[in-house]
C-alpha positions in Angstrom: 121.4 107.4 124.3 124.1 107.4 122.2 125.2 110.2 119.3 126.4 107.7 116.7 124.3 104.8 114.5 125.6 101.3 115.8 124.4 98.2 113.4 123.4 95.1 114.7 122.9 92.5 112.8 123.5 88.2 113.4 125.5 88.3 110.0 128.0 90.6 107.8 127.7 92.1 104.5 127.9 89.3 101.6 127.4 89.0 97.8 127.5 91.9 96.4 126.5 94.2 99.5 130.3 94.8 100.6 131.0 96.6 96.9 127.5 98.4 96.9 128.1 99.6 100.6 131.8 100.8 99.8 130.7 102.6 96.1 128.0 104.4 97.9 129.7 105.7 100.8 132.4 106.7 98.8 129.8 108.3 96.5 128.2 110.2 99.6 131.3 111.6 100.6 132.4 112.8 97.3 129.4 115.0 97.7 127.1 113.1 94.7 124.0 114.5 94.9 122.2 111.2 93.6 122.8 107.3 93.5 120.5 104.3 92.6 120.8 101.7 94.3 119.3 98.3 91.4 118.6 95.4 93.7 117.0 92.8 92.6 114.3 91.1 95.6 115.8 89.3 98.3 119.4 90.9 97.9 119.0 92.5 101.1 118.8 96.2 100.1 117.3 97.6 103.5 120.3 95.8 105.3 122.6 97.6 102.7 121.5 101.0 103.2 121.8 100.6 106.9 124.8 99.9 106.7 126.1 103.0 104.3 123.9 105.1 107.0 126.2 103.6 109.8 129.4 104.4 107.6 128.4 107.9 106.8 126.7 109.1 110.6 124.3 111.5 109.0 120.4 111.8 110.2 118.8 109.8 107.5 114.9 110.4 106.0 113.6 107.0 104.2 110.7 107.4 101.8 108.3 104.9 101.4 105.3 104.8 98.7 103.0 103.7 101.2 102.0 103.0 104.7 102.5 99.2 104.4 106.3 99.3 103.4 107.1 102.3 105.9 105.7 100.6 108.4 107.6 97.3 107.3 110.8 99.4 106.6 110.4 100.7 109.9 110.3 97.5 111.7 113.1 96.6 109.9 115.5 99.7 110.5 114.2 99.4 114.0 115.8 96.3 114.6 119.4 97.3 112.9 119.6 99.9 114.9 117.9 99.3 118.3 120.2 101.9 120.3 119.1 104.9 118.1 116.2 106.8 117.4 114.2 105.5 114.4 110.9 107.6 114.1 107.5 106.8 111.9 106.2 109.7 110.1 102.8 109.1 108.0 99.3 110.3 107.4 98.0 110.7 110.8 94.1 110.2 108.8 92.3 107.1 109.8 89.9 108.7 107.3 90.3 112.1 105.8 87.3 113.5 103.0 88.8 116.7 101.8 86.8 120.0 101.8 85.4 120.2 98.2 82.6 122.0 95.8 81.1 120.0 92.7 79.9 123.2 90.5 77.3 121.0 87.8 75.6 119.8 90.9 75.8 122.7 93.5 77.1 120.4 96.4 79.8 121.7 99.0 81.3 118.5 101.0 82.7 120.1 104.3 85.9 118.4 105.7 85.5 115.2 107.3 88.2 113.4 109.2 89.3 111.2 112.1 92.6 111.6 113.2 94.6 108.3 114.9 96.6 109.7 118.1 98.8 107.1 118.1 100.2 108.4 115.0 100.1 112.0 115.6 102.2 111.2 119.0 104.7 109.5 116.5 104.9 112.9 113.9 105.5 114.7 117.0 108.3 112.2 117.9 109.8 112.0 114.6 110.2 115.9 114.4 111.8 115.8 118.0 114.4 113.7 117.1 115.4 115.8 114.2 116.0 118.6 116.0 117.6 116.8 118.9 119.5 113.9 117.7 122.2 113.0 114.8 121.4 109.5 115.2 118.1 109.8 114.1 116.5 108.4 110.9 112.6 109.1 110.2 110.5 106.7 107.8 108.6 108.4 106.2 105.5 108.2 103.3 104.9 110.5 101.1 103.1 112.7 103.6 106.5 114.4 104.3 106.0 116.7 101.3 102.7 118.4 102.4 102.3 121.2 104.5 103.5 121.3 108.3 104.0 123.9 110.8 107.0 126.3 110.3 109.9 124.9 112.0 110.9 128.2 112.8 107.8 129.4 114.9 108.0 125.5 116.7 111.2 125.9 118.2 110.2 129.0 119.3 108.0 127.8 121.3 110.0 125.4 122.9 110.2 125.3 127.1 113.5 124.3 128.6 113.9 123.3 132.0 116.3 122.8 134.1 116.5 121.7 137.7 116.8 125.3 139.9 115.7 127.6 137.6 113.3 130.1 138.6 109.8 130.1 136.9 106.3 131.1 138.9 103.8 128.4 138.5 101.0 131.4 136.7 103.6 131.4 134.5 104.3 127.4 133.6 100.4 127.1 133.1 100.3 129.8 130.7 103.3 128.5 128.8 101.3 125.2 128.7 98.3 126.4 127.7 100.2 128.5 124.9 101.9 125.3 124.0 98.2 124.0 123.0 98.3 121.9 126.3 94.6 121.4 127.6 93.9 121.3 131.3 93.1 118.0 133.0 92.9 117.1 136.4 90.4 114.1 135.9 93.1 111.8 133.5 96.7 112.2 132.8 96.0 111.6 128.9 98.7 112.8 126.0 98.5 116.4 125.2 97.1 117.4 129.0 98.8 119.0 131.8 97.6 118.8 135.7 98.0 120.9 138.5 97.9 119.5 142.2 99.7 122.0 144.6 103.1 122.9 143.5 103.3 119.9 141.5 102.8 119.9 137.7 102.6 116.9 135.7 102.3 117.0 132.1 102.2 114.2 129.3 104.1 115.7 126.8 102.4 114.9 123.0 105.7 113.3 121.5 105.4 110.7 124.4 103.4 107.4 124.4 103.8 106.4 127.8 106.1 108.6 129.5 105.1 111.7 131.3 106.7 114.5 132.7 106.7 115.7 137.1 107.5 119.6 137.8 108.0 120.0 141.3 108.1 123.8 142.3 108.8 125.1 145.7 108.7 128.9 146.2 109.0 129.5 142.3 111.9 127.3 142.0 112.1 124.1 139.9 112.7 121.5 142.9 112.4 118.5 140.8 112.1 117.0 137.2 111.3 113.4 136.5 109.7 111.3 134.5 107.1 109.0 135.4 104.2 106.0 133.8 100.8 108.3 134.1 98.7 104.6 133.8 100.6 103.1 138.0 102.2 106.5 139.0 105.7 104.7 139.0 108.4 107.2 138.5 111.0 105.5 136.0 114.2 108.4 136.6 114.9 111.3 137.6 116.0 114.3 135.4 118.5 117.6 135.8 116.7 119.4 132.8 113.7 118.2 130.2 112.6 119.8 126.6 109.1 119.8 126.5 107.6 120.3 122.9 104.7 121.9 121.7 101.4 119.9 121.2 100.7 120.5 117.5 103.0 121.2 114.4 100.6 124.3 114.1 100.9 125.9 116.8 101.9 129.8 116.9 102.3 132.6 119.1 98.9 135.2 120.4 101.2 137.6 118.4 101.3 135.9 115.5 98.1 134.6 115.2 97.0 138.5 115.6 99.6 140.0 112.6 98.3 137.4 110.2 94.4 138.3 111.2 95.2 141.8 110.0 97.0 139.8 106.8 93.5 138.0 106.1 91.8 140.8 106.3 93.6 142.8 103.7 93.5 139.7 101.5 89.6 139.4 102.5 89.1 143.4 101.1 91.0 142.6 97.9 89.3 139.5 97.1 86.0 141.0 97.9 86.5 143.9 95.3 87.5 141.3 92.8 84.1 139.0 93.1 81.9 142.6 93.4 83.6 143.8 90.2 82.8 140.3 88.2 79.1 140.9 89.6 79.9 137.5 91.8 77.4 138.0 94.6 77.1 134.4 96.3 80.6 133.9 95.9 81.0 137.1 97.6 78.2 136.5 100.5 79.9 132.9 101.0 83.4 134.5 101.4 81.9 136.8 103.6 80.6 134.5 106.2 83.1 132.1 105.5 86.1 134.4 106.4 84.7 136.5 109.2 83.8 133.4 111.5 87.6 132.3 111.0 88.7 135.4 112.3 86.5 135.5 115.2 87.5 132.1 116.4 90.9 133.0 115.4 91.0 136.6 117.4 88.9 134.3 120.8 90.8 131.0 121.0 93.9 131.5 118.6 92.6 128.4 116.1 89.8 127.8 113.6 88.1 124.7 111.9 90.9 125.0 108.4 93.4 127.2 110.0 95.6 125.1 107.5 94.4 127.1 104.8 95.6 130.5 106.5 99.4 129.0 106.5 100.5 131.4 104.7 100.0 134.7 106.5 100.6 132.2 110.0 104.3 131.3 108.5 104.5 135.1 106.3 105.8 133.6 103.4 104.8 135.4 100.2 102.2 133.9 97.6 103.2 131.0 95.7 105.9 130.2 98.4 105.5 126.8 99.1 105.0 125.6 102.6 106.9 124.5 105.4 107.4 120.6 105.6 109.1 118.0 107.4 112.2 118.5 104.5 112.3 121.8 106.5 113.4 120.1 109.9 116.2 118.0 107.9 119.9 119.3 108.7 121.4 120.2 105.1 124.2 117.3 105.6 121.0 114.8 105.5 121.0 111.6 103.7 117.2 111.1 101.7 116.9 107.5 100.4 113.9 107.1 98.1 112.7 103.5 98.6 110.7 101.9 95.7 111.9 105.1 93.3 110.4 103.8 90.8 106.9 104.4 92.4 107.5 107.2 94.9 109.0 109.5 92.7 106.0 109.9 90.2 103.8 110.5 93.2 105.6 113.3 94.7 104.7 114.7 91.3 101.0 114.0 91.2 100.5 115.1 94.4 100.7 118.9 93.5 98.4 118.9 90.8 95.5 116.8 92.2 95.3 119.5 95.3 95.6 122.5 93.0 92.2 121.5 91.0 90.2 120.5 94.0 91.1 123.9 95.6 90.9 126.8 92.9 87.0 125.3 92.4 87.0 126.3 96.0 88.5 129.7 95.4 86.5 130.3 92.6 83.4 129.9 94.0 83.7 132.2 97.3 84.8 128.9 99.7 88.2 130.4 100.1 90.6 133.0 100.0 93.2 132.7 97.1 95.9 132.1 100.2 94.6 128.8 100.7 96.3 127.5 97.3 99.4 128.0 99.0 98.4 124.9 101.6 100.0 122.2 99.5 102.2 119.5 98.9 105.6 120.5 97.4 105.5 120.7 93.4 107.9 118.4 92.2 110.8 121.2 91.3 110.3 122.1 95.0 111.1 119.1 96.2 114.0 118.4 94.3 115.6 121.9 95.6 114.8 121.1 99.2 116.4 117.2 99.3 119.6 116.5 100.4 122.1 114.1 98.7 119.5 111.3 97.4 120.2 107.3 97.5 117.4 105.6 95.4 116.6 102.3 95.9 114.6 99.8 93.2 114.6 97.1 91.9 113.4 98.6 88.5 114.9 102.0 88.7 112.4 105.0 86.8 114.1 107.0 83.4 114.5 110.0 86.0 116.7 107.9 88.8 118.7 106.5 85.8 119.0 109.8 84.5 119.9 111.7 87.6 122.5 109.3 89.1 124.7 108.8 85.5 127.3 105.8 86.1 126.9 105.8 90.0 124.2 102.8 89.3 125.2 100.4 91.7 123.7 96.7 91.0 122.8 94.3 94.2 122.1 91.3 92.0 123.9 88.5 93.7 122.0 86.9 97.0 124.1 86.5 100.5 122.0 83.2 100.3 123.5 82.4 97.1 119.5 81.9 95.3 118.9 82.4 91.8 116.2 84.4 90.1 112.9 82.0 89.3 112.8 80.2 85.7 110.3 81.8 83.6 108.5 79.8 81.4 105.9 81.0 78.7 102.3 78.7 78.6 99.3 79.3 76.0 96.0 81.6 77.3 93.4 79.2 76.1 94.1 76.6 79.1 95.2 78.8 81.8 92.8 78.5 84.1 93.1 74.6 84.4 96.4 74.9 83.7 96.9 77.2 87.1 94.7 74.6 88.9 96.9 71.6 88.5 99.8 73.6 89.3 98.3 74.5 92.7 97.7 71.3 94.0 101.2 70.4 93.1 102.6 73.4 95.2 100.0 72.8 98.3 101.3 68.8 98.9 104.6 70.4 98.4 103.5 72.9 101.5 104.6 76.1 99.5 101.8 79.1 98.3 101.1 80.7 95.4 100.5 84.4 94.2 98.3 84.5 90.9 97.8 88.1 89.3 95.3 89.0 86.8 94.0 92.1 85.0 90.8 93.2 86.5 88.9 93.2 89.6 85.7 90.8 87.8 88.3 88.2 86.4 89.8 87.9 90.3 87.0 87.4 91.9 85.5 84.9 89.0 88.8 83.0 89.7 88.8 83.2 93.6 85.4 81.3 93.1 86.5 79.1 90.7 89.0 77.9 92.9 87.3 77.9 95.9 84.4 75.3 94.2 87.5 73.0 93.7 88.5 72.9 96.8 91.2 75.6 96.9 92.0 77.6 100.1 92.1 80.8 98.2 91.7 84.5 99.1 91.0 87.8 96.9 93.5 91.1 97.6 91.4 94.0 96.2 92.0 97.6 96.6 88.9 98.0 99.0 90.5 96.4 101.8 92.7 98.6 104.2 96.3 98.8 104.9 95.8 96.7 108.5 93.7 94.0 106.7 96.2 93.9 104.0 99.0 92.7 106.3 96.9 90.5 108.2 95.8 88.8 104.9 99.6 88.3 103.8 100.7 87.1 107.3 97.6 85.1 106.8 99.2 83.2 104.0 102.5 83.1 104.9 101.3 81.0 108.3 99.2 78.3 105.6 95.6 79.6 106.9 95.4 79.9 102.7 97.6 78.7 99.9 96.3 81.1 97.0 96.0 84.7 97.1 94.5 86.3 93.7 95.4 89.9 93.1 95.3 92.4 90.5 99.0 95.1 91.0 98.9 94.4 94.9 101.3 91.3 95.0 104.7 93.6 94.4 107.2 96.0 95.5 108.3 94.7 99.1 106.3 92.2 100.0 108.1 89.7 101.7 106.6 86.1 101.3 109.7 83.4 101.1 106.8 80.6 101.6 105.8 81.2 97.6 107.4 79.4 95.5 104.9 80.2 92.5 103.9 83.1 90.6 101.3 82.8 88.0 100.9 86.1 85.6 97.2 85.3 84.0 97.2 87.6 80.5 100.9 88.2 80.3 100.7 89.3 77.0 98.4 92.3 77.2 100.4 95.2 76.4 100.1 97.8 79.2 100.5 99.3 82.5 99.7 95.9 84.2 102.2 93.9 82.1 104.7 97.0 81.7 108.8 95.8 81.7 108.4 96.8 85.2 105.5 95.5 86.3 106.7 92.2 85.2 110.0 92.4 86.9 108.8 93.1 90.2 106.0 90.0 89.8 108.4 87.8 88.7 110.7 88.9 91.8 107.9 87.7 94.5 109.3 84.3 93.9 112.7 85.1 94.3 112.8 84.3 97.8 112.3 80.5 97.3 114.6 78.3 96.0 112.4 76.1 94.3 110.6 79.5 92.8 109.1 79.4 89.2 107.1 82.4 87.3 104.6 81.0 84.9 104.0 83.9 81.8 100.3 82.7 80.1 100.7 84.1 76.6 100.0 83.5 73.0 102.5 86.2 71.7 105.8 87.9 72.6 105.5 91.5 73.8 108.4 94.0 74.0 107.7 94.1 77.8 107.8 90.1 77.8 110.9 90.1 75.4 113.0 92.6 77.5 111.5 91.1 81.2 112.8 87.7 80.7 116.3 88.9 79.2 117.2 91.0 82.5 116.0 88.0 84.2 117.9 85.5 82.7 120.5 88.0 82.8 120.9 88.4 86.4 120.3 84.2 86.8 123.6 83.9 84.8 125.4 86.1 87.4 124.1 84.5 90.3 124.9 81.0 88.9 128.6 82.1 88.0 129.3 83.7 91.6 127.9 80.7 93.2 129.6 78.1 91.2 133.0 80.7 91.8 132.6 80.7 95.1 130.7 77.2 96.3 127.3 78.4 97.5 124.4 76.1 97.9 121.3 78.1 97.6 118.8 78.0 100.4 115.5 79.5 100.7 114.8 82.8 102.8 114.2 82.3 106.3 111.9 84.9 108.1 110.0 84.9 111.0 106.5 85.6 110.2 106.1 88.1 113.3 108.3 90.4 111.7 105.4 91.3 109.2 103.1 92.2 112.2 106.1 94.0 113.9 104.5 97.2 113.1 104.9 101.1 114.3 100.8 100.8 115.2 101.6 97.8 117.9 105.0 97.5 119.1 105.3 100.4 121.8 101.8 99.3 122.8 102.4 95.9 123.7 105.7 97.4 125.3 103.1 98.9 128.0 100.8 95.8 128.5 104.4 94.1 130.6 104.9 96.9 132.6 104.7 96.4 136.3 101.9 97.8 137.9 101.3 99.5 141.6 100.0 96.6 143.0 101.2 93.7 141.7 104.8 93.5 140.0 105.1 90.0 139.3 102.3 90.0 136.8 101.6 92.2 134.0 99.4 95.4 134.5 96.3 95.2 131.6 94.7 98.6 132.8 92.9 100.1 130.1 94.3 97.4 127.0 92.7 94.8 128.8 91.1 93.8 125.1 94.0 93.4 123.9 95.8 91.6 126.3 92.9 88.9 126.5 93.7 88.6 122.5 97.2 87.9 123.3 96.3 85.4 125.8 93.6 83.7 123.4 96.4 83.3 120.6 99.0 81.9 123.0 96.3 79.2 124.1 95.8 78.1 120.7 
């Protein structure tokens, strides 16, 4: 383990990513609070950022606007930096239906959810390394501005051990079990401690695979070491060991008990209020609601929604807003916003969408007015609690633009020397056949083509149009999940397809060198779909090919079209200049297509499925992912 960020990488910084790397770090250390970061696709801004995060040593957060490019942006920081920790913090929700009340039809939808583990274990692990490594950098969604345990009342609860100190094994247990361990002597699963004698192994819930052996003799810790729960093999041997709590949540009997007498006093207050206004449901509903909380509470220290109680668990005061994972950042922290453009209007939606759906619930005798203080951040909030900010586009929002002044540093040249597409303008009335004889030029060529349009009926009246003439074509709607979605784009990449249709899925971050044409259907109907920026970042998904064209299908000029086309052609005259300067010969982007499936929800998995096993170490132990080692096998045959 080492204490410092070490890059590696098979090339150096080239274009213009030495200039951008020096201007930022020297930005960072002049103590700017905010830089943008304008490259355009394919300049390689990921690989610039890790190395100004290498220059400046600083625990780094990276925020994504959605699963898809943290998990890709993970993959990728995971491989700079393979001797560091690099963490995955998202939505742990496979499914999440929030609790809500529709007043006009009477109709209270309880909370409905399904939680993945795998994801929750990498939360747990992502927290860990904040607080115990400087060489740690977290990718994150925009989940990291909504409520989470107070980091405060989790390091409390903390157990350090050390080889030789003293501790009765009553008392380990009950640490556990305050620790929100559960009991297990059946299977060694994450989150579960066993007991066999004066041994006590535990899995801890940060850890995938590795779990922990407490040897005691005569109330004395004999031994520490760590140890594969799946073939019993112990990996090393430990003088001490940090075990973590099992939830972000979890609190102290003591505290749990002061914030019950909290609720109640809130409970007496609000019932007064709803009795005054002659509200006797809501009142009868907050009733029952509240004093089955408490009960479960006061017996097993946690109720269905304790979430909604965070505020007299943490004691802040009301409108305070709550703990998040900003909260576990040191304050010399670098925050790069990735996609700014995109991720900075949601941290602001997020706010108000919650506060609607909950003061219905309030209102109406579901809640306690407390629980409007279980939120995301407002926007203001978030801004105070962020450290010094790098954001990252390649069409940078008014506010970045705003915030950063002249430190606007632009990644416009390519280290592989290629030019922005051409863009060339066609009429509407023909663009369907037009787009058609395209294609088959582009197939025999071997390359793929993206084709956006402006509603879900018109894509899937093209996919079929295409697919009666003999087109390998697929549809990319906003029905299909974030798994599906990669498998669809590795999908195309490997030629199982040439065409994929889509509406405003086919843009920031997706990285597809293989298509070499872009066709924007409607280009000239003014609005959010064919927005400046919205055009940019199309026109950029064929910036990774040298032999990459953007076709505009338009009768008229729009402002958006007008000033899309000029920073296009803009940036093409600065690429052509530095190559000509300096004698590059464009090439196309090269990337192995495994890279796309290289994602945070397989990669420790498969890590497992080559383990050695009891029995037999020559072969690979399958044990319980015997499914998904027979898939592996099955692709390898083919």
């Amino acid at each position: 383990m080492s204490d410092r960020f070490q890059l590696v990488a098979p090339y150096q910084p080239a274009g213009d990513q030495p200039q951008a790397i020096r201007r930022l770090v020297d930005g960072f250390e002049a103590g700017l609070a905010h830089q943008t970061l304008l490259g355009v696709t394919g300049s390689g801004k990921t690989y610039t950022i890790a190395n100004v995060v290498e220059a400046v040593q600083k625990p780094t957060l990276v925020l994504a606007p959605n699963k898809t490019l943290a998990a890709q942006l993970y993959g990728e920081f995971k491989s700079f930096f393979p001797n560091n920790a690099v963490e995955y913090f998202v939505s742990y929700y496979d499914y999440y239906q929030p609790e809500a009340y529709i007043p006009s039809t009477d109709t209270f939808i309880e909370k409905d959810s399904n939680i993945n583990e795998h994801i929750e274990q990498m939360r747990l692990s992502a927290t860990k390394a904040l607080l115990e490594r400087r060489d740690a950098i977290v990718v994150a969604s925009v989940s990291a501005i909504y409520g989470l345990g107070d980091p405060n009342e989790y390091f409390r609860m903390v157990l350090h051990l050390v080889k030789g100190d003293r501790i009765d094994q009553r008392e380990l247990i009950r640490r556990l079990t305050e620790m929100q361990y559960s009991r297990n002597e059946t299977e060694l699963v994450r989150g579960a401690f066993r007991v066999r004698g004066e041994v006590v192994d535990v899995h801890p819930a940060e850890s995938e695979i590795e779990a922990l052996r407490i040897e005691l003799f005569d109330g004395e810790i004999e031994n520490l070491s760590l140890f594969d729960p799946l073939t019993g093999h112990v990996t090393r041997k430990l003088p001490r060991y940090t075990l973590y709590p099992k939830s972000h949540y979890v609190t102290t009997r003591r505290t749990v008990l002061e914030a019950i007498e909290t609720i109640k006093a809130e409970f007496t207050e609000r019932m007064e209020v709803l009795y005054k206004a002659n509200k006797l449901l809501e009142a009868q509903r907050l009733q029952q609601r509240t004093m089955y909380d408490i009960e479960m509470m006061a017996e097993g220290g946690f109720c269905s929604g304790i979430e909604n109680y965070s505020r007299h668990l943490t004691g802040q005061m009301p409108g305070e807003p709550p703990p998040c994972l900003f909260d576990y950042l040191p304050p010399d922290a670098l925050l790069v916003v990735d996609e700014s453009h995109v991720t900075i209007p949601q941290i602001g939606a997020m706010y108000k969408g919650d506060r609607s759906r909950k003061e219905t619930l309030v209102e109406f005798g579901f809640r306690l007015p407390s629980a409007l203080d279980n939120r995301p951040l407002k926007f203001e909030e978030w801004e105070r609690r962020s450290p010094r900010a790098i954001f990252v586009s390649a069409t940078p929002g008014k506010y970045e633009m705003e915030k950063s002044g002249d430190q606007v540093i632009e990644l416009v040249v390519r280290p592989t020397g290629l030019i922005d597409p051409e863009v060339e303008i066609r009429p509407v009335a023909t663009q369907v056949d037009d787009v058609l004889s395209e294609i088959h030029q582009r197939v025999k060529q071997g390359d793929r083509v993206l084709i956006t349009t402006l509603t879900k009926k018109m894509a899937e009246n093209l996919t079929d149009y295409l697919a009666e003439h003999d087109v390998k074509v697929r549809y990319l709607h906003s029905d299909v999940d974030t798994v599906e979605r990669v498998e669809i784009i590795r999908d195309l990449r490997l030629g199982v397809f040439d065409v994929l249709v889509g509406i405003n899925l086919l843009r920031e971050g997706l990285d597809m060198p293989e298509v070499s044409l872009v066709a924007i259907l409607d280009a000239d109907k003014e609005g959010f779909l064919r927005s400046e920026r919205s055009l940019i970042q199309t026109i950029g998904r064929a910036a990774r090919n040298i032999d990459g064209r953007v076709i505009l299908y338009a009768d008229r000029m729009t402002g958006s079209m007008e000033r899309a086309i000029a920073e296009t052609d803009r940036r093409r005259e600065r690429q052509m200049a530095y190559n000509t300067e300096h004698g590059i010969t464009p090439e196309s982007v090269k990337r192995d297509i495994k890279e796309l499936m290289d994602s945070p929800y397989e990669s420790r998995e498969m890590d497992r499925l080559t383990r050695p096993g009891v029995a037999e170490a020559s072969k690979p132990f399958v044990g319980s992912n015997f499914q998904a080692a027979l898939k592996d096998l099955e692709g390898r045959m083919r």
